[in-house]
N, C-alpha and C positions, 0 to 999 in steps of 0.2 A: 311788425314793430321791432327797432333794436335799440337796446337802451345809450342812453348818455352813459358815456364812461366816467365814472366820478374818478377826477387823477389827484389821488394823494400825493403823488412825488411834486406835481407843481405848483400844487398849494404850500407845500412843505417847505418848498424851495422859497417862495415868493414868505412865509413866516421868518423864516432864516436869514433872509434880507432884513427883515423890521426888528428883530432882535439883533442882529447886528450892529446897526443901526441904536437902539437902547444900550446895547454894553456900551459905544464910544464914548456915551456920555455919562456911564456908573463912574464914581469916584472909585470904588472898592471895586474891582475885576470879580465877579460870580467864578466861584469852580466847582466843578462837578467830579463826586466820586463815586467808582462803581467798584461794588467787593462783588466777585467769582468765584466761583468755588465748584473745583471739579474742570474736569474737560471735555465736555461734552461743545463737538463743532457748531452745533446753531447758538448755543450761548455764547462761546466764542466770538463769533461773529457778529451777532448780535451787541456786546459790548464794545468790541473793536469800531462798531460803525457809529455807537454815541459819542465814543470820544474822536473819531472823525469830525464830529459834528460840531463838537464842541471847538474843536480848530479854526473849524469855518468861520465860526461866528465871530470868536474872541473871548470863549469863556476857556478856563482854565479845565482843566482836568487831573486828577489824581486816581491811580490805579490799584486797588490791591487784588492779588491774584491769592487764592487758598487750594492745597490738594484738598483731590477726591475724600483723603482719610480724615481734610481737618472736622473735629469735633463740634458740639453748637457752643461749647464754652469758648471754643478757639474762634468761631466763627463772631459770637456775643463781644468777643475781647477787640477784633477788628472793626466791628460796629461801634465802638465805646471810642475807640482812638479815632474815627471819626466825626464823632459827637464831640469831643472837644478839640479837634482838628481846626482854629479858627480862619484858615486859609479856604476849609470848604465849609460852604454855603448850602450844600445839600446835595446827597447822595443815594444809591439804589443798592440793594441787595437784589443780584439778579435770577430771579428763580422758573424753573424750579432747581429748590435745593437737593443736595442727597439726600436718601430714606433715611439715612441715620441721624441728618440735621433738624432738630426741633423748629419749625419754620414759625410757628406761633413765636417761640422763645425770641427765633431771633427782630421779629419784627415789632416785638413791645420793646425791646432794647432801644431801637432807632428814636433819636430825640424828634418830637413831632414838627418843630420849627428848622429839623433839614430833612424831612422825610421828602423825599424830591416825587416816588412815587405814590405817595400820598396813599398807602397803606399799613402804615401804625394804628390798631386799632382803633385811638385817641383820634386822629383824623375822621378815620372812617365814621367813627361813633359820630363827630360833628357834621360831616357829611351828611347822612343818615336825617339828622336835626333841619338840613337846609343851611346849619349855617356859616361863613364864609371859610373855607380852608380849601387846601389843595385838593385837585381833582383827580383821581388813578388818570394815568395817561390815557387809556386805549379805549375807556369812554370817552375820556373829555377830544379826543383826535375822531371817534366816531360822530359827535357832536357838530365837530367842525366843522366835517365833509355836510353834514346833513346842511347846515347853517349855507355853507357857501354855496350848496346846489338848489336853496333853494326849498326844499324837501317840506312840507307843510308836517307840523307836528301836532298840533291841539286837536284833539278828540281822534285823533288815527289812533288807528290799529297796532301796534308792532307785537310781534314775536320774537323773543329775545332765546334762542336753543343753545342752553350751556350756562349754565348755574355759578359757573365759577369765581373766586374772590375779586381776581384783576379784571375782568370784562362783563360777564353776563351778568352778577348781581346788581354791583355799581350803577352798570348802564341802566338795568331796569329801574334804578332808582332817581337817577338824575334824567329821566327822558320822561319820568312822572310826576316830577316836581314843579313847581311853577317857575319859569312862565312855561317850560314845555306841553306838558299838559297833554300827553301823549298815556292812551290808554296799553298798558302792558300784559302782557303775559309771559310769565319768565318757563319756557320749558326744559326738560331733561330726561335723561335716558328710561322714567320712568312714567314720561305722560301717554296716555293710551290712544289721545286721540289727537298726534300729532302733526298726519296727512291734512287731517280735517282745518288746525290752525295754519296750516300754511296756504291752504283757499282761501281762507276768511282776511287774513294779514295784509294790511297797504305798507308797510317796512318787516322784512327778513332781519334777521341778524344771526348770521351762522359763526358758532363757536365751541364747537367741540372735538374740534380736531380729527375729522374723520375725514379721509379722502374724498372729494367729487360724492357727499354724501347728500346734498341738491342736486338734483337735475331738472332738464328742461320738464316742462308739465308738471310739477311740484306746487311752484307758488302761482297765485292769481296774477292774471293776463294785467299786465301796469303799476305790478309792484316795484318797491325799492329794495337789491337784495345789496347785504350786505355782508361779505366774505371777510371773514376773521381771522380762520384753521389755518395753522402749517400744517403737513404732514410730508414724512419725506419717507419718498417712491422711490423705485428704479428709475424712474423717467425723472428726478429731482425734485423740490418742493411744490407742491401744490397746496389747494382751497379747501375748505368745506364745499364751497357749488361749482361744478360743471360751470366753461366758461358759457357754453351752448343756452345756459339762463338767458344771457343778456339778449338773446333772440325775443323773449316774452315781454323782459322787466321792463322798466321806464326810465328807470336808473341802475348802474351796476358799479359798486367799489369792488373791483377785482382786488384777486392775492396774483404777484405780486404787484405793489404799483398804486395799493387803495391806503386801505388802514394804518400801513407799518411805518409808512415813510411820514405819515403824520403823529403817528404814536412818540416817533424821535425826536417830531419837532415840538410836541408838546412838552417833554420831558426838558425839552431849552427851555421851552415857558414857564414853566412850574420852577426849574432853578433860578430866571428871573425873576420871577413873583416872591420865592423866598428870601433871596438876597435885599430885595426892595423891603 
């Protein structure tokens, strides 16, 4: 067996077209802002490539860059001058922050109506509820891929490994909601019997950032895996799974080339949906 490759980049590509497409005909141009802080090179880049992205389309963009030493009051004070910033439409704090930045502080600061990546707890909390408000990116871009390939969700199986705020809780929660209807298990570095749910699982979802930490023979023979992790190597960025998976699965969203290039396009989506 070898899996369909699920290609984020040209789904991502073919969304980027259709929002383009949508801004020509917004009266008020959408702009996107993203506050940095620190310099660390994957966030770096990572920001550099949204506002790439925003070019593409025709959404505007506005940049603030903060050092390593600024404060959460200094950081809080940059989030506020975006909140009443009436040129941007909705914004991202890109994390993670520095140890010394209160990440909680800064994320109730963020007004909910430009939260772009829809983690203001006030979002989240409606989220939660079911009801309508913006979706964190990296599940609503996991969603997508699942949607366009196809991928059967009601009463499956998924294993979601990685607990975390931006991907593992969220998703477990909107893959369980109606109409998904998709039966979860959210695991982490403390379930015991983790080998055993990666047998049982018809959807993977690796996200906890550990290198080639799936490998082949891991998940059952015609799963869906679904690669999240960056982690960077001597050999440069890598997955959470071995590409050698895709030998077993049914379906494979590789790192790079699955998740991330739809993560970007969804963050266009969500600045349109706010502006709208």
């Amino acid at each position: 067996m070898s899996a369909v490759i699920m290609d984020g980049k040209a789904l991502a590509e073919r969304i980027k077209g259709e929002i383009t497409n949508q801004v020509l005909t917004m009266n008020k141009k959408p702009a996107l802002g993203t506050i940095l802080v620190g310099s660390d090179p994957g966030s770096i880049a990572y920001v550099d490539g949204k506002h790439r992205d925003c070019a593409q389309v025709g959404i505007k963009s506005i940049k603030v860059n903060l050092p390593e030493s600024a404060t959460t009051a200094e950081v809080v004070k940059a989030v506020n001058e975006l909140n009443q910033n009436p040129e941007c439409t909705g914004f991202i704090v890109q994390l993670p922050l520095p140890k010394l930045v209160n990440t909680e502080e800064v994320l109730l600061a963020i007004d909910p109506n430009k939260d772009a990546d829809g983690l203001n707890p006030i979002n989240l909390g409606k989220f939660v509820l079911g009801k309508n408000t913006i979706i964190p990116c990296t599940p609503k871009a996991i969603l997508a891929l699942l949607t366009e390939y196809k991928i059967k969700l009601s009463g499956t199986k998924v294993l979601i490994i990685g607990r975390g705020t931006t991907v593992g809780r969220p998703l477990s929660i909107l893959l369980s909601q109606k109409p998904n209807n998709a039966t979860v298990t959210l695991a982490h570095s403390a379930t015991s019997n983790l080998s055993e749910l990666m047998k049982q699982a018809d959807i993977v979802v690796a996200a906890i950032g550990s290198a080639h930490f799936i490998k082949l023979g891991m998940v059952k023979d015609g799963a869906t895996v679904i690669d999240v992790g960056i982690t960077r190597t001597d050999q440069g960025l890598v997955g959470d799974v071995d590409p050698a998976v895709a030998q077993s699965a049914s379906a494979f969203a590789p790192m790079p080339g699955g998740v991330g290039p739809m993560t970007r396009a969804m963050l266009l989506n969500n600045i349109i949906e706010l502006a709208k």
